[in-house]
N, C-alpha and C positions, 0 to 999 in steps of 0.2 A: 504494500500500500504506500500511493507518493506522499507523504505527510505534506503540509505546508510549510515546514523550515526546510523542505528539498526541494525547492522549487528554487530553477535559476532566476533570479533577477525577480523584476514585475514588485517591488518593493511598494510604492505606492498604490497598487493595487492590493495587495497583501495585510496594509496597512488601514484600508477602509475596511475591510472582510474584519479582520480582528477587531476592530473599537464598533460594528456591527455584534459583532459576538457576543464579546465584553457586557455589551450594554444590554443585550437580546433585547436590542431591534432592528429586528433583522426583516428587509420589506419581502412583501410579498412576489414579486416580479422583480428580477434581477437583471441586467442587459449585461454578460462580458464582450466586450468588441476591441479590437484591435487586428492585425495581421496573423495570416494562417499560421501555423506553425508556432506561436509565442508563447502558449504553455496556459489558454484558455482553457480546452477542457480538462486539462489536468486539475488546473486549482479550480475549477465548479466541482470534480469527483472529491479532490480534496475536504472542498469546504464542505460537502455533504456527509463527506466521512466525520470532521466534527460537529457538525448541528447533531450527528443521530449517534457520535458513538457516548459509551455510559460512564466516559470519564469527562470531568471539567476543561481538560487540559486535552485535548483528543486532538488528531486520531491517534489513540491510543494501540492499535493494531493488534490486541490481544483478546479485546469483548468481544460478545457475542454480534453485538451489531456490527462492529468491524467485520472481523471473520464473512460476516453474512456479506458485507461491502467488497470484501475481494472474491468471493465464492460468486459475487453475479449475482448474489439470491436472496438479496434485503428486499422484505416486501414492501416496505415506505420508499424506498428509493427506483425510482423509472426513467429510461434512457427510450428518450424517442429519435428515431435516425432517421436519413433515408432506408429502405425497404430495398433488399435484392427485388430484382424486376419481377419475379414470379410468386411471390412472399403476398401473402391476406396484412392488411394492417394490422398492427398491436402496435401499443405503445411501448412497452416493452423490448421491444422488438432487437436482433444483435444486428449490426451491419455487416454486409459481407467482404471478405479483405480485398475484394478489388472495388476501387470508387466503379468504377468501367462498369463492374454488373450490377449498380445503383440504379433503383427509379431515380428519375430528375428532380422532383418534388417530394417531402414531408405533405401525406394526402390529408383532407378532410379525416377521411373516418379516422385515422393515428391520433389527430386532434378533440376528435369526439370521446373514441377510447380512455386516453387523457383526464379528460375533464369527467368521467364516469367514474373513472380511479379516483380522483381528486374529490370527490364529493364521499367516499370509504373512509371510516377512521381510519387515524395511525394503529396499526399492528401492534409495535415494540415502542416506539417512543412519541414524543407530543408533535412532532411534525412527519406530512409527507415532503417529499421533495422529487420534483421531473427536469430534467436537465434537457431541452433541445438541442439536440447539436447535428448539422448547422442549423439553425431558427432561420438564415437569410436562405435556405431551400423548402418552409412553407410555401405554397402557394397561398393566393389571397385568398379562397374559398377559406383553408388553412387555420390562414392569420385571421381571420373574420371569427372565425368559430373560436379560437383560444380567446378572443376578446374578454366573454362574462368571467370565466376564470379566472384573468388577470384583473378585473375589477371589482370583483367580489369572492377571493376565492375562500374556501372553506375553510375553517380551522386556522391552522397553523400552517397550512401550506406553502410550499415556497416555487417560483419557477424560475429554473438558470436558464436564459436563451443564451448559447453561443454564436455569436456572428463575426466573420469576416469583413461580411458587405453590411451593415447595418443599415444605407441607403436602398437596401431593397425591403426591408421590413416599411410593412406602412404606418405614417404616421401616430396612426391610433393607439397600434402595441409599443412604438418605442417611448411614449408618452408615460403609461403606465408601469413603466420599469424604471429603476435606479440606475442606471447606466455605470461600468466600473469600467473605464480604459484598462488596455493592455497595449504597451509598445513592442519593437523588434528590442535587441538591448544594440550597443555597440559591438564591431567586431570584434576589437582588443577587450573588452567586457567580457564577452560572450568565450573567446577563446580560454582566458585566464582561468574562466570557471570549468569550463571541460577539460584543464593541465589539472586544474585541484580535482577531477573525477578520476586522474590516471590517464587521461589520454596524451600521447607525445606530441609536444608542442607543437611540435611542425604539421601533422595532420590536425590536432586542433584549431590550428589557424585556417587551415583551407577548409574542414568543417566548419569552422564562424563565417568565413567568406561567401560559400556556395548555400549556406541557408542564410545569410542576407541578416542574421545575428537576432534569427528566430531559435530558440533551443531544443526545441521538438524537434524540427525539423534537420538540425545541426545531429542528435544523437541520432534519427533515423536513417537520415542520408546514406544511399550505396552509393560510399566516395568514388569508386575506380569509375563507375558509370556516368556518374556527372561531371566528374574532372574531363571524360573521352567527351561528353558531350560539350559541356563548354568550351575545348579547344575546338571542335567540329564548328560548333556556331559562331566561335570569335574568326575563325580562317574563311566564311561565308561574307561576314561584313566585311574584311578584309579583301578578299577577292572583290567584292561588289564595289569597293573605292577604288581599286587599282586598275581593274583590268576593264578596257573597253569590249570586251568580246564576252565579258561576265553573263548579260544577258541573258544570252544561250542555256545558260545554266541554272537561268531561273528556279525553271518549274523542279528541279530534281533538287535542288536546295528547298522549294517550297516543302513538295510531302515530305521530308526526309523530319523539316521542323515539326510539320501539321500529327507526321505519324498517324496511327491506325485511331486516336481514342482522345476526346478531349484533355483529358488529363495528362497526355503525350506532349499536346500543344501551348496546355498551360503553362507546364513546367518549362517546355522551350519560351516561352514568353518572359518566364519571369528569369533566366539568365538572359535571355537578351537586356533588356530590361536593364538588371545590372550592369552589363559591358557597355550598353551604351552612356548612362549616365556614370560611369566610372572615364569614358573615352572624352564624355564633353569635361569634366571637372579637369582632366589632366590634360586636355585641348588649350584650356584655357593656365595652367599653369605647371610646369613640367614639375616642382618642386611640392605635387597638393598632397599631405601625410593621411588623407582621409578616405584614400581608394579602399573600395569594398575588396577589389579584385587587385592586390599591391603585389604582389606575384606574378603580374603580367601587366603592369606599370609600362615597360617600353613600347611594346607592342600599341596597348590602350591610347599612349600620346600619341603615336603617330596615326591611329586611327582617329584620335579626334583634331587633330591637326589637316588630316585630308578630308574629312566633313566637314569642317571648323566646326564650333563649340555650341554656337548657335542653332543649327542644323539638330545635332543629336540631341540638343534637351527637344527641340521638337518633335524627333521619332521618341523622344522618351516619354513623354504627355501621349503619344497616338499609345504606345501598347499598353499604356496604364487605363487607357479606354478600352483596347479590343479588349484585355484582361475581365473588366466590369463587364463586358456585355457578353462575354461565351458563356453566360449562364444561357441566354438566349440563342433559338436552333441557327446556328452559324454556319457557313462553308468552313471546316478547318482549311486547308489547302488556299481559296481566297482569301480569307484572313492573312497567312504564312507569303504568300504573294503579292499580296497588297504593302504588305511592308517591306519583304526585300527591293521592291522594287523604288518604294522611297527612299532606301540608304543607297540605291543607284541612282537617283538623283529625279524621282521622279516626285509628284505630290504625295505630302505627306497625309495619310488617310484619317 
């Protein structure tokens, strides 16, 4: 079980949870939002491990609440996910390990389910607790229907929505919740803390770099696989400044980005993403200590030196867009196309 003095970083977040605690009061509708990967759902399983386990000072990881908390099999506690595609709704419900074989949306009935649970006493202790995650993959039917819950819920109830994208929750539900930020930490931050886990310095730093100094995402990371890929994506943008004849080779650089699966494309997005605003920051000053990607520093200047600096912050604003909207049914491939072809010089989309 992750207690909350194991959580990397996220201090000020950490910090409102506890004098929440302290004080029990603790609101009904909870908002965690910040960047994928920063260690959201861990501290909402966290904190629900201490509202429910049976010591003051929890998670104590020895009670019987506990126990029930890492067994999967606390009846107060409910995790609503997306649903494998062929899967009936339950709130309940476990997600399957590929995002890829996910429904698109958190349905109506999960949120109905939900809110039928939520009207049950507590089992073992004086609150229940449901954790959305993601909450920004309701649909509105969804979000519509969690509504009276969050405005009246029963008892002692609590609800963690996790979101990414908070801007696609509507209005109504993020009003209703207490909103707790979570950021990325810094890379040098983020690395220092995965040398004090035992990881060697050297790959802890390229793990801080390649998750973008999220810590989820930094322990999970298949390093040899992303390092292959971000040298493959940085030698695309490079070819595409240099070479006139690049063109040509559009389209096999496009699916090669797009791959078979949105989650293929995302991921490519979000190292592009980084190399290019790592390429404008060092465009514009060869001496800047504050590159994501410092490892690949020479290379990075002279790529933002042949866009100039200008240029790539503006393909860096376009994939922070195409990113937001691949929730929505996209072309991967047109997407992946549409950009390379603005770091060859063409409109930026």
């Amino acid at each position: 079980m992750i207690g909350i003095d194991e959580i990397i970083g996220q201090q000020n977040a950490l910090e409102i949870l506890r004098r929440m605690y302290e004080s029990d009061r603790v609101p009904h509708g909870l908002l965690f939002q910040g960047p994928e990967g920063c260690g959201k759902a861990s501290v909402a399983i966290a904190f629900a491990s201490r509202l429910m386990c049976e010591e003051r000072d929890g998670p104590c990881g020895r009670c019987e609440s506990c126990r029930l908390i890492v067994s999967g099999g606390h009846p107060d506690l409910s995790m609503v996910h997306r649903l494998p595609r062929k899967a009936t709704a339950s709130a309940a419900a476990t997600p399957a390990g590929d995002p890829d074989d996910l429904r698109q949306f958190i349905l109506v009935d999960q949120i109905r389910e939900l809110t039928r649970m939520a009207g049950m006493a507590p089992r073992r202790r004086a609150r229940r607790v449901f954790i959305i995650d993601p909450a920004d993959r309701m649909n509105n039917e969804a979000q519509n229907a969690l509504l009276k819950t969050l405005e009246e819920p029963p008892g002692k109830t609590v609800l963690i929505l996790v979101a990414s994208r908070p801007h696609l929750l509507l209005p109504t539900v993020r009003s209703r919740c207490f909103v707790v930020g979570f950021a990325a930490l810094r890379v040098g931050e983020l690395a220092a803390a995965l040398v004090e886990r035992g990881i060697e310095s050297a790959e802890a730093a390229t793990r801080a770099a390649l998750a973008e100094g999220r810590p989820g995402r930094a322990l999970d990371l298949d390093l040899a696989r992303l390092e292959e890929r971000r040298d493959r994506l940085l030698r695309c943008l490079e070819t595409l400044t240099t070479s006139p004849t690049a063109l040509a080779e559009l389209s096999g650089m496009a699916s090669d980005i797009a791959g078979k699966t949105q989650s293929h494309l995302l991921d490519s997005l979000e190292i592009l993403e980084a190399l290019l605003r790592d390429a404008a920051r060092a465009g514009r000053r060869s001496d800047d200590p504050g590159l994501v990607h410092a490892d690949l520093a020479a290379r990075l200047r002279s790529l933002g030196q042949r866009m100039g600096p200008e240029r790539a912050a503006e393909l860096v604003a376009s994939v922070e867009r195409m990113r937001r909207d691949l929730r929505l049914n996209v072309n991967r491939t047109l997407v992946a196309e549409a950009l390379l072809a603005a770091v060859a010089g063409g409109p930026v989309p």
